[in-house]
C-alpha positions as CSV (number, residue, x, y, z in Angstrom):
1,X,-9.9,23.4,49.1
2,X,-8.2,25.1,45.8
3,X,-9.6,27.8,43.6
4,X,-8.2,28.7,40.4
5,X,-6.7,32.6,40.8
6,X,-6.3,35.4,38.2
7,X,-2.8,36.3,37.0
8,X,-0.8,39.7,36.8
9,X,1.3,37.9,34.5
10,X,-1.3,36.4,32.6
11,X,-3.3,39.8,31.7
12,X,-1.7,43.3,31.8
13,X,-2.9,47.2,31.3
14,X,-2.4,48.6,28.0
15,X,0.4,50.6,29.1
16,X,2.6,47.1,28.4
17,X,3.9,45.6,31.8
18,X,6.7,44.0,29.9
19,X,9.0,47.6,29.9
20,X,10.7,49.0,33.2
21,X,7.6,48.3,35.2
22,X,7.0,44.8,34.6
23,X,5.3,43.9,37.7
24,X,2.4,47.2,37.7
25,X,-1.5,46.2,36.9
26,X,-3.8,49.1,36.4
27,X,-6.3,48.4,39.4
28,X,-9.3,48.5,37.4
29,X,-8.0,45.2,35.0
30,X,-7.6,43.2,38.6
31,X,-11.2,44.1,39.6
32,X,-12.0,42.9,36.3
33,X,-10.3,39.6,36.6
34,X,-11.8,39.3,40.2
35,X,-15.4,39.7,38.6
36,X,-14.8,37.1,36.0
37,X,-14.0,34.4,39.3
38,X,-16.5,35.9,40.9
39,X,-19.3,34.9,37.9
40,X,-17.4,31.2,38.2
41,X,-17.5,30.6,41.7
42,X,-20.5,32.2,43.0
43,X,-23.2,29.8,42.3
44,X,-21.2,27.5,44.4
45,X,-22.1,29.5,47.6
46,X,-25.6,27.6,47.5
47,X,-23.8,24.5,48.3
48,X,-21.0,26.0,50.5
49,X,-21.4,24.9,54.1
50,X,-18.1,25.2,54.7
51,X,-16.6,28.3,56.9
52,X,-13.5,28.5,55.0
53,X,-15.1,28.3,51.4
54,X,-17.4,31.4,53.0
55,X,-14.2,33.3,53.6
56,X,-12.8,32.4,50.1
57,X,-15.5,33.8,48.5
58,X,-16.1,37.0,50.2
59,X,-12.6,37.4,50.1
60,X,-12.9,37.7,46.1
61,X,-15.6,39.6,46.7
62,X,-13.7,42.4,48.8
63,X,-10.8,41.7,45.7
64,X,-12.6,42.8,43.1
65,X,-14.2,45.4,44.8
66,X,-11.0,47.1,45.1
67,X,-10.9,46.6,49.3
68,X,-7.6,45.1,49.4
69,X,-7.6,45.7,53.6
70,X,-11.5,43.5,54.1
71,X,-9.4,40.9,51.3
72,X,-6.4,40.7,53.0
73,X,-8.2,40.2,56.4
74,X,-10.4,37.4,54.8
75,X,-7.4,35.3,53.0
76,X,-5.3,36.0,56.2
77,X,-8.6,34.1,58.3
78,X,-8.6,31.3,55.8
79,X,-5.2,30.5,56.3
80,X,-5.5,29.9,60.1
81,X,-7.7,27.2,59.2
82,X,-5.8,26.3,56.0
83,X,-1.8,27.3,56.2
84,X,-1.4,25.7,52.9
85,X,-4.2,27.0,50.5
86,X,-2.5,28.2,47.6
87,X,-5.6,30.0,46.1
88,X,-5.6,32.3,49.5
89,X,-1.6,32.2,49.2
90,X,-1.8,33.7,45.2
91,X,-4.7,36.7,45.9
92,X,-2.3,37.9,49.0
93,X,0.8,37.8,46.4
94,X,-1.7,39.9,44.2
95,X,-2.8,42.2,47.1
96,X,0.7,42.7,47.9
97,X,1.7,43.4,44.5
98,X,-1.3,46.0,44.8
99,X,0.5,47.5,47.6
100,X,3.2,48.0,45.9
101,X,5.5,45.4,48.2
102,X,7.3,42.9,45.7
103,X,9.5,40.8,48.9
104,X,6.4,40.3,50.3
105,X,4.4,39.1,47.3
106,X,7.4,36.9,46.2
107,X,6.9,35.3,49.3
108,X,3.6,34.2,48.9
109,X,4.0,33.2,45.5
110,X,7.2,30.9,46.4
111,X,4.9,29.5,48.5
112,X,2.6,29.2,46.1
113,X,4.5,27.2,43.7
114,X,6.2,25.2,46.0
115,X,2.8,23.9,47.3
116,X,1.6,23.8,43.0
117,X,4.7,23.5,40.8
118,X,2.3,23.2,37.6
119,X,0.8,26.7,38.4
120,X,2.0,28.9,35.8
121,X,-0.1,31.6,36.7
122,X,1.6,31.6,40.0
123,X,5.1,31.2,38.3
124,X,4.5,34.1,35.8
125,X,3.7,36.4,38.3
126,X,6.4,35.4,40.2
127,X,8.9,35.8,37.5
128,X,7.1,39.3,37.1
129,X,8.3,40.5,40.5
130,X,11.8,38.4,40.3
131,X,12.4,40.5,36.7
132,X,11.4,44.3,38.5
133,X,14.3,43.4,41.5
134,X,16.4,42.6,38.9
135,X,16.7,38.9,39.6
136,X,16.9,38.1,36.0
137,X,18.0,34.7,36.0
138,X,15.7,33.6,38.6
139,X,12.6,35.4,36.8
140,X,14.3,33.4,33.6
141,X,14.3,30.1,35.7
142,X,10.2,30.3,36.1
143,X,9.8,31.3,32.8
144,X,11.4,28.1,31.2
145,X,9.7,26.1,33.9
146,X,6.3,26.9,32.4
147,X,7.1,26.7,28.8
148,X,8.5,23.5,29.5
149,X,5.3,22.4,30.8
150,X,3.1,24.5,28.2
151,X,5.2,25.2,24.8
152,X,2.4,27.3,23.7
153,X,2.0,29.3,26.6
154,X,1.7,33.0,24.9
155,X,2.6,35.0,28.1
156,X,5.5,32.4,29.2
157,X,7.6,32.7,26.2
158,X,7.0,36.5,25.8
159,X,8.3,36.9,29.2
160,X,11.2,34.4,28.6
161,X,12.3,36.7,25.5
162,X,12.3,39.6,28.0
163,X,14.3,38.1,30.3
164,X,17.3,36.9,27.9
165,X,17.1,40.3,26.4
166,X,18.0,41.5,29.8
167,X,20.5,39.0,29.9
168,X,21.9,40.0,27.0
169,X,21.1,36.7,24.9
170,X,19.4,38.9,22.0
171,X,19.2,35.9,19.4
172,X,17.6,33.7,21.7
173,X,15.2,36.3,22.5
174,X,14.1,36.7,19.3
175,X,13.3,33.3,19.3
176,X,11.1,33.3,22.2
177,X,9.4,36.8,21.5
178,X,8.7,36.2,18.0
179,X,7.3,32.1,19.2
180,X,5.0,34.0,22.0
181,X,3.8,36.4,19.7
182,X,3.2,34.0,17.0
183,X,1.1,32.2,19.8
184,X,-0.7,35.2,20.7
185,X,0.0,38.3,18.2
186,X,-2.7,40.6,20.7
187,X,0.4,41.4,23.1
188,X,1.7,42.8,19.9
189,X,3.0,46.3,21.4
190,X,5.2,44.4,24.2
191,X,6.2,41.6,21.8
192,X,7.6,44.4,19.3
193,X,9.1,46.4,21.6
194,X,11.5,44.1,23.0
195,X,12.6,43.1,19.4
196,X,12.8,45.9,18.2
197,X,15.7,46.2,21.3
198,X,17.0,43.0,20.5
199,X,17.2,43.7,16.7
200,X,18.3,47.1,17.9
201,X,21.2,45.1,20.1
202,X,22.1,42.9,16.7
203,X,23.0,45.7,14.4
204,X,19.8,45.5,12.4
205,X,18.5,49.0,12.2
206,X,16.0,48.3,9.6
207,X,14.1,45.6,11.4
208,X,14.6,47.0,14.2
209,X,12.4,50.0,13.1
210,X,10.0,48.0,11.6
211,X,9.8,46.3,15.2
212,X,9.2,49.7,17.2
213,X,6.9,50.7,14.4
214,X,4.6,48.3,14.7
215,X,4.9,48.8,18.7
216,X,4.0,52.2,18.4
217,X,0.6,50.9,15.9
218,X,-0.2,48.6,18.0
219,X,-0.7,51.0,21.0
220,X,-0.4,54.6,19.9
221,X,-1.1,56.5,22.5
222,X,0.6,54.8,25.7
223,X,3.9,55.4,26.9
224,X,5.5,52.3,25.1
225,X,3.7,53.5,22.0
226,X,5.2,56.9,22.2
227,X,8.9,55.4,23.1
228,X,8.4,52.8,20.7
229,X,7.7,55.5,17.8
230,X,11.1,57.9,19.2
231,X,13.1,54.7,18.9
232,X,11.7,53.5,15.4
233,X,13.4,57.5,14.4
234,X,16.4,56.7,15.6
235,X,16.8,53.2,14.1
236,X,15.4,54.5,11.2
237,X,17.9,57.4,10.8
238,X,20.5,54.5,11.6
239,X,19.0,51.7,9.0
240,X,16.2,52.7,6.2
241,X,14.7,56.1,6.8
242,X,11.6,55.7,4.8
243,X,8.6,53.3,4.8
244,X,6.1,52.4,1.9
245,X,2.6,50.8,2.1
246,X,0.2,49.5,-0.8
247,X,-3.4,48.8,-0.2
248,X,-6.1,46.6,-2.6
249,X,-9.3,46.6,-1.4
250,X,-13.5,46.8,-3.0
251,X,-15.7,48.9,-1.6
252,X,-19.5,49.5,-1.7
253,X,-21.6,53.0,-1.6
254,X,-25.3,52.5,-1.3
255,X,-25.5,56.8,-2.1
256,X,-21.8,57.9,-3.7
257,X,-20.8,61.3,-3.5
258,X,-18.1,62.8,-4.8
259,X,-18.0,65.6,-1.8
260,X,-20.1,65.0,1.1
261,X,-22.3,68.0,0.6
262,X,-23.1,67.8,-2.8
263,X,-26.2,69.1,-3.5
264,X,-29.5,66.7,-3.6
265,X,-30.8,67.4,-7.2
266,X,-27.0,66.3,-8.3
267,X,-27.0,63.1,-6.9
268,X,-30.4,61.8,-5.4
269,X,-30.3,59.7,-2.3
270,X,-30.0,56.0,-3.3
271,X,-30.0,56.6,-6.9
272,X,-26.0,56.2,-7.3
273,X,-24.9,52.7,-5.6
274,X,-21.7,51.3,-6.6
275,X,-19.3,49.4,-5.5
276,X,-15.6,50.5,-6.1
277,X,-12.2,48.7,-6.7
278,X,-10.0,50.3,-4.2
279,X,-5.7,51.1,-5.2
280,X,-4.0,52.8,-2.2
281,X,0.1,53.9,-1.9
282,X,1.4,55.6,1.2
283,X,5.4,56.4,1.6
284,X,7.2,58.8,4.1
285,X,10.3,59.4,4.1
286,X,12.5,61.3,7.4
287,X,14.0,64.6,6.2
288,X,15.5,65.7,9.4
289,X,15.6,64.5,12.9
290,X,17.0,63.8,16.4
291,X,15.9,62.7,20.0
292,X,13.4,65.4,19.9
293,X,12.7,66.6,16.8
294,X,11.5,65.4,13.7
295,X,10.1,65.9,10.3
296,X,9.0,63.8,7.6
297,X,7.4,63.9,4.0
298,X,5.0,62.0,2.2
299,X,2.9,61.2,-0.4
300,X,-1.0,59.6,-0.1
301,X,-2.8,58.5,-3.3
302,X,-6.1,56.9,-3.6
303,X,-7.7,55.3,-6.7
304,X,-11.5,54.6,-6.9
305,X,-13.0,52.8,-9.5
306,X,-16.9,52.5,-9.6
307,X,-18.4,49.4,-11.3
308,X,-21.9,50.4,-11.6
309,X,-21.4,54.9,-11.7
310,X,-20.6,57.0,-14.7
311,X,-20.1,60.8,-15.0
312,X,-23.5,61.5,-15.9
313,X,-24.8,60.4,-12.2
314,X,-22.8,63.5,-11.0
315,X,-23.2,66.4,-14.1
316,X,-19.4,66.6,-13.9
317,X,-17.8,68.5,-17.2
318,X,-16.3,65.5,-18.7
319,X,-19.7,63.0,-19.3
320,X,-18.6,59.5,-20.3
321,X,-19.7,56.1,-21.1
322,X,-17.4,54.5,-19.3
323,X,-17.3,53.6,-15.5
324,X,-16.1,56.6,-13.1
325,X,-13.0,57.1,-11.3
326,X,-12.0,59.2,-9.2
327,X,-8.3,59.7,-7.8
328,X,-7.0,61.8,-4.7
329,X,-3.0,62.6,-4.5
330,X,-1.9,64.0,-1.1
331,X,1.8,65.4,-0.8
332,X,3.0,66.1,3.1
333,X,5.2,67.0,5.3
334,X,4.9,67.0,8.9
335,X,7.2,68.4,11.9
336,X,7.1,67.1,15.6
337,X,9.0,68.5,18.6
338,X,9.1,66.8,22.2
339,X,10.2,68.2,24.9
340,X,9.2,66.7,28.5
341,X,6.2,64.8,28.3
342,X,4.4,67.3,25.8
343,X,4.8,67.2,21.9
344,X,3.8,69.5,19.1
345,X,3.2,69.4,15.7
346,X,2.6,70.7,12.5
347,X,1.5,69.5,9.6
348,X,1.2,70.8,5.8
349,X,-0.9,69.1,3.7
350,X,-1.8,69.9,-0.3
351,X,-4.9,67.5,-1.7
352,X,-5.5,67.0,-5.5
353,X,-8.5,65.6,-7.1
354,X,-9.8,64.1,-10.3
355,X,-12.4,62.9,-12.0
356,X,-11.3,60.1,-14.4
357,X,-7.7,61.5,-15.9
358,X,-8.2,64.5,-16.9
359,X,-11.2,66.4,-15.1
360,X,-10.0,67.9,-12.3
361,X,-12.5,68.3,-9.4
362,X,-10.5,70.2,-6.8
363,X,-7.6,71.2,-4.7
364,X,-7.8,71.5,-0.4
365,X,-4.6,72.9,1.2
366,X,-4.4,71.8,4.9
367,X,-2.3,73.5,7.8
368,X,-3.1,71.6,11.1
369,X,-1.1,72.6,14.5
370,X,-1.3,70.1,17.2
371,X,-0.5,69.8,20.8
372,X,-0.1,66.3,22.7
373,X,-0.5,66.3,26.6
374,X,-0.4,62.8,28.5
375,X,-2.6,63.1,31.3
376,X,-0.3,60.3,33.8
377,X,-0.5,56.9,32.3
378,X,-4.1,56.8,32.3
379,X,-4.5,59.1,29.4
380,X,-3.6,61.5,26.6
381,X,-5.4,65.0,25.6
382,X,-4.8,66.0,22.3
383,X,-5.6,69.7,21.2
384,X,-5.9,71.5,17.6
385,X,-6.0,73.5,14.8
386,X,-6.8,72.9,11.3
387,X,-7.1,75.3,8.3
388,X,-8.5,74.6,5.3
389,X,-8.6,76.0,1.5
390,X,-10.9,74.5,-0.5
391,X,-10.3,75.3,-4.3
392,X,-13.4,73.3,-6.4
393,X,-13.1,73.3,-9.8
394,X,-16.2,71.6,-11.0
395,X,-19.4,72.9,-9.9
396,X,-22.5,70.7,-11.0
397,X,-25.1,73.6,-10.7
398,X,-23.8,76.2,-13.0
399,X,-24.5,78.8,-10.1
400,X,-22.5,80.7,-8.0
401,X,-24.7,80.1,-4.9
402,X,-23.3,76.7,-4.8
403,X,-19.1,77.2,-5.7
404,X,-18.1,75.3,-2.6
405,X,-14.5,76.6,-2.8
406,X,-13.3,78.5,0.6
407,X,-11.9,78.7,3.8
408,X,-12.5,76.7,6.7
409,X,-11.2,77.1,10.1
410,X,-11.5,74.0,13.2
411,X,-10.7,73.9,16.4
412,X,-10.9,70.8,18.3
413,X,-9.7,68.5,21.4
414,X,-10.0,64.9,22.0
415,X,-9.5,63.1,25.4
416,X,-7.9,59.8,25.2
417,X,-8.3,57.6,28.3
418,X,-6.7,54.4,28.6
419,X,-8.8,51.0,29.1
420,X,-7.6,47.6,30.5
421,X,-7.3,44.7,28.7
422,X,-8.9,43.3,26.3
423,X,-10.3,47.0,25.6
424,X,-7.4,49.5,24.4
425,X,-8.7,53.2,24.8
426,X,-12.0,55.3,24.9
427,X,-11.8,58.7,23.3
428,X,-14.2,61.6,23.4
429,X,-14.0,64.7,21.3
430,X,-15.3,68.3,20.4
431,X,-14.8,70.2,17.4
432,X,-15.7,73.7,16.3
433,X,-16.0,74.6,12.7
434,X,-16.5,77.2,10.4
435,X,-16.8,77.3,6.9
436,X,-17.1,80.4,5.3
437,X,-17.8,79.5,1.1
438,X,-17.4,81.4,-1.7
439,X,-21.2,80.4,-2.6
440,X,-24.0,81.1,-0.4
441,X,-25.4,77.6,-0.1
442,X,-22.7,76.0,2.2
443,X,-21.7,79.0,4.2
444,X,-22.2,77.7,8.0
445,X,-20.7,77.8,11.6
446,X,-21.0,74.1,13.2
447,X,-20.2,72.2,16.2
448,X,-19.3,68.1,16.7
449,X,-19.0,65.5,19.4
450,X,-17.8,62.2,19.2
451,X,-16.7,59.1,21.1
452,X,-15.6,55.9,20.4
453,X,-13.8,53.0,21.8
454,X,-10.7,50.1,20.9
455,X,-10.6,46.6,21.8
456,X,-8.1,43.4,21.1
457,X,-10.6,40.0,20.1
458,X,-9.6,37.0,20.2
459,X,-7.4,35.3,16.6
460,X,-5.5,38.7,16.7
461,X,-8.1,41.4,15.9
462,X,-8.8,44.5,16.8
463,X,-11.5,46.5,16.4
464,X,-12.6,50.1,17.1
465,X,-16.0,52.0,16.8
466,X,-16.8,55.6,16.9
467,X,-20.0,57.4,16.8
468,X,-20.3,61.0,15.7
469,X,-23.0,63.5,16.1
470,X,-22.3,66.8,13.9
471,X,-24.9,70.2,13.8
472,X,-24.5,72.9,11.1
473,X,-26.3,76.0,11.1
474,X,-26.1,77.7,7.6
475,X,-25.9,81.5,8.0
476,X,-27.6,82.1,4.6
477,X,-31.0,81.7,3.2
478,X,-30.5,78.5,1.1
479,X,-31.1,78.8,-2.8
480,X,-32.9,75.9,-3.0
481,X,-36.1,76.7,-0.8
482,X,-39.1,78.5,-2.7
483,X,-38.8,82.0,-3.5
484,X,-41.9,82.3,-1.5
485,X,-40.4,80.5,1.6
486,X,-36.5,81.4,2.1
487,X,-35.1,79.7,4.7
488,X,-31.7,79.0,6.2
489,X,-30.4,75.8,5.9
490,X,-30.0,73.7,9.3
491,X,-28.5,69.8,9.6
492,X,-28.2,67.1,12.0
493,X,-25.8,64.2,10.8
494,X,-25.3,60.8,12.9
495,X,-22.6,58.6,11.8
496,X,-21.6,55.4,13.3
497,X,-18.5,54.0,11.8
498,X,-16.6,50.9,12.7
499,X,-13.1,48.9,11.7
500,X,-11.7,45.6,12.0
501,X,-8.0,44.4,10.8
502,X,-5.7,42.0,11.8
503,X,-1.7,42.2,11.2
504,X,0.5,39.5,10.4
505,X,4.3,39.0,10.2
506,X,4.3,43.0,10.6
507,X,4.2,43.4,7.4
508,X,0.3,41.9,6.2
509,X,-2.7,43.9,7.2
510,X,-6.3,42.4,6.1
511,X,-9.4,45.1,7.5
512,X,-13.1,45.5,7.4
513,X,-14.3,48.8,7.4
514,X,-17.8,50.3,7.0
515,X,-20.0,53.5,8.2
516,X,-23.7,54.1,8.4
517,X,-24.6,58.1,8.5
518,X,-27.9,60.4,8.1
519,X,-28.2,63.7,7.7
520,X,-31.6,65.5,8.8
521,X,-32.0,68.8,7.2
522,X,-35.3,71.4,7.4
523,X,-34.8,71.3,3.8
524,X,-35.6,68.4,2.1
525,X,-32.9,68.1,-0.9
526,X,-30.2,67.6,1.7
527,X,-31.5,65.0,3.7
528,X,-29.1,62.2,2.7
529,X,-28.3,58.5,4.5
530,X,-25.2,56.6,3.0
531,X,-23.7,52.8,3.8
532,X,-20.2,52.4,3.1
533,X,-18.0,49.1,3.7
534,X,-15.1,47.6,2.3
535,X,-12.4,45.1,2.6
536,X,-8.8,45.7,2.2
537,X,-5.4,43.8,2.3
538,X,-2.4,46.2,3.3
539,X,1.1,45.3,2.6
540,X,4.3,47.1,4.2
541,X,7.5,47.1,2.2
C-alpha cells in the first residue's frame, strides 16, 4: 500500500528555508501538513482491515501530534511487514529531519526515490538535505530531475536557482528563480533573496536592491527580512541610493472627517459620504550609512479629492462651490543602528495640511524612538515612543474649548510572533496615550489594544487584518453637555480594518483596503461609525 506524504520541501516556515538553513521546518507547519492527510485518509479507516494500513494511519496520527518517538515506532512496525513502503520510508526521512539527523533522513529518502523516481516531494526534500551538507551538485541533480518531469513545479525551480547560485552559475539562477517565482510569486521573500545575491554576484547593484527590497516587504519581520533589508543598504549605497513610489487609487467615506475627532455638530454622522480620487508620491533617499547604521530622508504626500463634499460640510474658513480637497505633505528623516540582534531607531517626522490650496488646516511634528528585539526566530518585540505637536489652524467652532492643537505623548509595544505557512505573523499590541489640548474638549488620557494577523492566498495575495479596541477618558467637563448636566466625556471605539494587494514584477502593486469603526460615547454628539475602502495601483520606479 502507498500514501501520498507531506513535503519539507514543498511547504516551509516563514523564516525562508531557502537561506543557510535550508533543510529546518518550524514543528508546528509539519503538524499542520500531518492534519491536512489526516482529514484525507481518515474516513478510510472504516474500510481498513488491514494491520498495516492501521499502523499507517496511527502513525500520522502520532506525526501530527508532534510524537515523533510513538511515529517512529509505528512506521518502523509497518516496515517489518512492508520493507518497501515508500509512504512509511518518507514520514521517517521527515522525523529524522525533525531530529535534526540529515545522513539519516537522506537515507530514507534515497530509498524513497529509488523505490518512486516520479516523487518530487521525496526528491525536493532530498535535495533540501543534500544542499545543507553542502552536496550542491547532487541537491542540483534532484532538482532538474523534478522540473524535467514538472516544468511548472514552483518549489523545484526555486530550489534549482538556489543551487546554481551556490554553484556559482548566477545567470542561470536568475533564470530558474525568476521562472519559479513567476510560477508561484507567494515564496516571494526566498525567491528575492537569492537574486538579489545573484544580481548582487553580476555587478548589478541597482536590481540587486530592488531584489532584497522586495525580500525584506515580503517578510518584514523574519530573519531573511531583516538581512534582506541590511543588504538592499549596501547594494543601494553601491548602485541607486534612493527609491520612488506613485500610487492612483478611489476611495469611499460613508462619514468623512477631516480629523478623527471632529466635533458632531461639524460634521453629522452619515451626512458627509464621498468618494475620493486618491494621488500618492513616496521617495527616500540614503543620507548616510554602513553595516550598522543608517539614515535616510523622505518625502510622503497625499492628495484627496472628494466627488460629492464641499467646504461647507466642514465650516472650514475658505467655503467654496467646488468639490473639496484636501492634501497632506510629510518630510522625514529616520536613523537606525544595529548592533547584535537588537536595533534602534529614531524618527523625525514634520506633517502639513491643507484644505484645497490655500487653507491650511494644520501642522503635527512627530519624534518616535523605537527599539526592535527578536525574540529567537519565532518572534519580534517592538517597543516605543512617539511625541506629538499638534498645531490646528482651522477650528470649525469659533471657541477655544475646542482648539485641538497640543501635545501628545504614547508609549506602546507590539509582540510579533511568527506563523507557519500559508499564515505570516500574528501581532498583538498596547498603547498608552495622552493628549493634553490646548482646548478643553479633547484633553484625555487613553489606553489601546490591538491584534491582528497576515496570510499568503492563493494567485499571489496577501492579506492582513487587525482589530483595534481604543478607551479615552476626557479629564474635562465636555462643553457640549447641558449647562445643567456637565459631564466628562468618555469613548469606546472598535475598528476592524483589513488589506489585500498583490505585487508583480516587483515593481506593480494593485490593493484593497477598507475599515469599519464605531465610537460609543456617554455624550451623544460624538458617537460616530465610519466605512472606508479603496482601491489602489502602486508603481515602484
Amino acid at each position: 500500500m502507498q500514501h501520498r506524504t507531506p513535503s519539507f520541501g514543498e511547504d516551509r516556515d516563514g523564516e525562508g528555508g531557502y537561506g543557510g538553513n535550508d533543510a529546518r521546518v518550524s514543528s508546528n507547519l509539519v503538524r499542520a501538513l500531518a492534519v491536512v492527510v489526516l482529514l484525507v485518509v481518515v474516513p478510510a479507516l472504516a474500510l481498513a482491515t488491514d494491520e498495516s494500513d492501521l499502523a499507517f494511519h496511527r502513525g500520522v496520527a502520532a506525526f501530527g501530534e508532534g510524537d515523533y518517538e510513538r511515529a517512529r515506532q509505528l512506521f518502523d512496525e509497518l516496515l517489518q511487514e512492508e520493507p518497501e513502503n515508500p509512504s512509511a520510508l518518507h514520514y521517517l526521512g521527515l522525523i529524522a529531519i525533525q531530529d535534526g539527523d540529515p545522513s539519516l533522513a537522506m537515507d530514507y529518502l534515497q530509498r524513497v526515490v529509488a523505490l518512486v523516481p516520479s516523487d518530487g516531494a521525496a526528491r525536493i526534500d532530498l535535495g533540501a538535505q543534500l544542499l545543507k551538507t553542502e552536496r550542491t551538485e547532487e541537491a542540483l541533480a534532484q532538482f532538474e530531475a523534478v522540473a524535467e518531469g514538472s516544468p511548472d513545479y514552483a518549489t523545484a525551480r526555486l530550489y534549482q536557482g538556489i543551487a546554481l547560485y551556490r554553484l556559482g552559475a548566477y545567470e542561470d539562477a536568475l533564470d530558474s528563480l525568476e521562472h519559479g517565482l513567476e510560477l508561484d510569486d507567494e515564496r516571494s521573500a526566498e525567491g528575492s533573496y537569492y537574486i538579489g545575491l545573484s544580481e548582487a554576484h553580476l555587478g548589478d547593484a541597482t536590481a540587486a536592491a530592488a531584489a532584497f527590497s522586495t525580500a525584506a516587504s515580503a517578510a518584514p519581520l523574519h530573519p531573511l527580512g531583516r538581512s534582506a533589508r541590511s543588504l538592499s543598504r549596501q547594494a543601494s549605497r553601491a548602485g541607486r541610493p534612493w527609491s520612488l513610489a506613485a500610487t492612483l487609487g478611489f476611495e469611499y467615506d460613508d462619514n468623512v472627517r477631516l480629523s478623527p475627532d471632529d466635533v458632531g455638530f461639524t460634521a453629522q454622522p452619515g451626512t458627509a459620504d464621498s468618494g475620493a480620487a486618491v494621488v500618492r508620491l513616496q521617495g527616500q533617499v540614503e543620507a548616510y550609512g554602513n553595516e550598522r547604521f543608517s539614515s535616510r530622508v523622505g518625502y510622503d504626500g497625499y492628495l484627496q479629492v472628494y466627488t460629492n463634499t464641499s467646504d461647507d460640510d466642514f465650516g472650514t474658513t475658505q467655503a467654496s462651490p467646488n468639490d473639496l480637497s484636501q492634501q497632506t505633505h510629510v518630510a522625514w528623516t529616520n536613523a537606525t543602528y544595529e548592533f547584535a540582534a537588537v536595533s534602534v531607531g529614531l524618527r523625525y517626522d514634520f506633517s502639513y495640511t491643507a484644505i484645497d490650496l490655500t487653507d491650511n488646516f494644520r501642522n503635527i511634528h512627530r519624534l518616535a524612538p523605537t527599539l526592535y528585539v527578536p525574540v529567537s526566530d519565532w518572534g519580534l518585540f517592538l517597543a516605543y515612543y512617539q511625541f506629538l505637536y499638534y498645531d490646528y489652524d482651522v477650528d470649525t467652532s469659533n471657541s477655544d474649548a475646542f482648539d485641538r492643537s497640543g501635545p501628545q505623548n504614547s508609549v506602546g509595544v507590539q509582540q510579533f510572533v511568527f506563523l507557519p505557512a500559508p499564515f505570516r505573523y500574528m501581532v498583538i499590541g498596547a498603547l498608552y496615550t495622552n493628549f493634553d489640548s490646548e482646548g478643553t474638549e479633547f484633553r484625555h488620557n487613553g489606553a489601546e489594544v490591538s491584534a491582528g494577523v497576515a496570510i499568503d492566498l492563493p494567485w499571489g495575495l496577501s492579506a492582513a487584518a487587525l482589530y483595534r479596541y481604543a478607551h479615552r477618558d476626557y479629564t474635562e467637563d465636555s462643553a457640549v453637555t447641558p449647562i445643567l448636566d456637565p459631564r466628562e466625556r468618555e469613548d469606546d471605539e472598535h475598528e476592524i480594518s483589513f488589506n489585500l494587494d498583490r505585487t508583480f514584477a516587483r515593481r506593480y502593486n494593485v490593493s484593497v483596503a477598507g475599515s469599519y469603526s464605531t465610537n460609543d460615547s456617554n455624550i451623544r454628539n460624538f458617537e460616530i461609525d465610519r466605512f472606508r475602502i479603496g482601491a489602489y495601483f502602486r508603481y515602484a520606479f
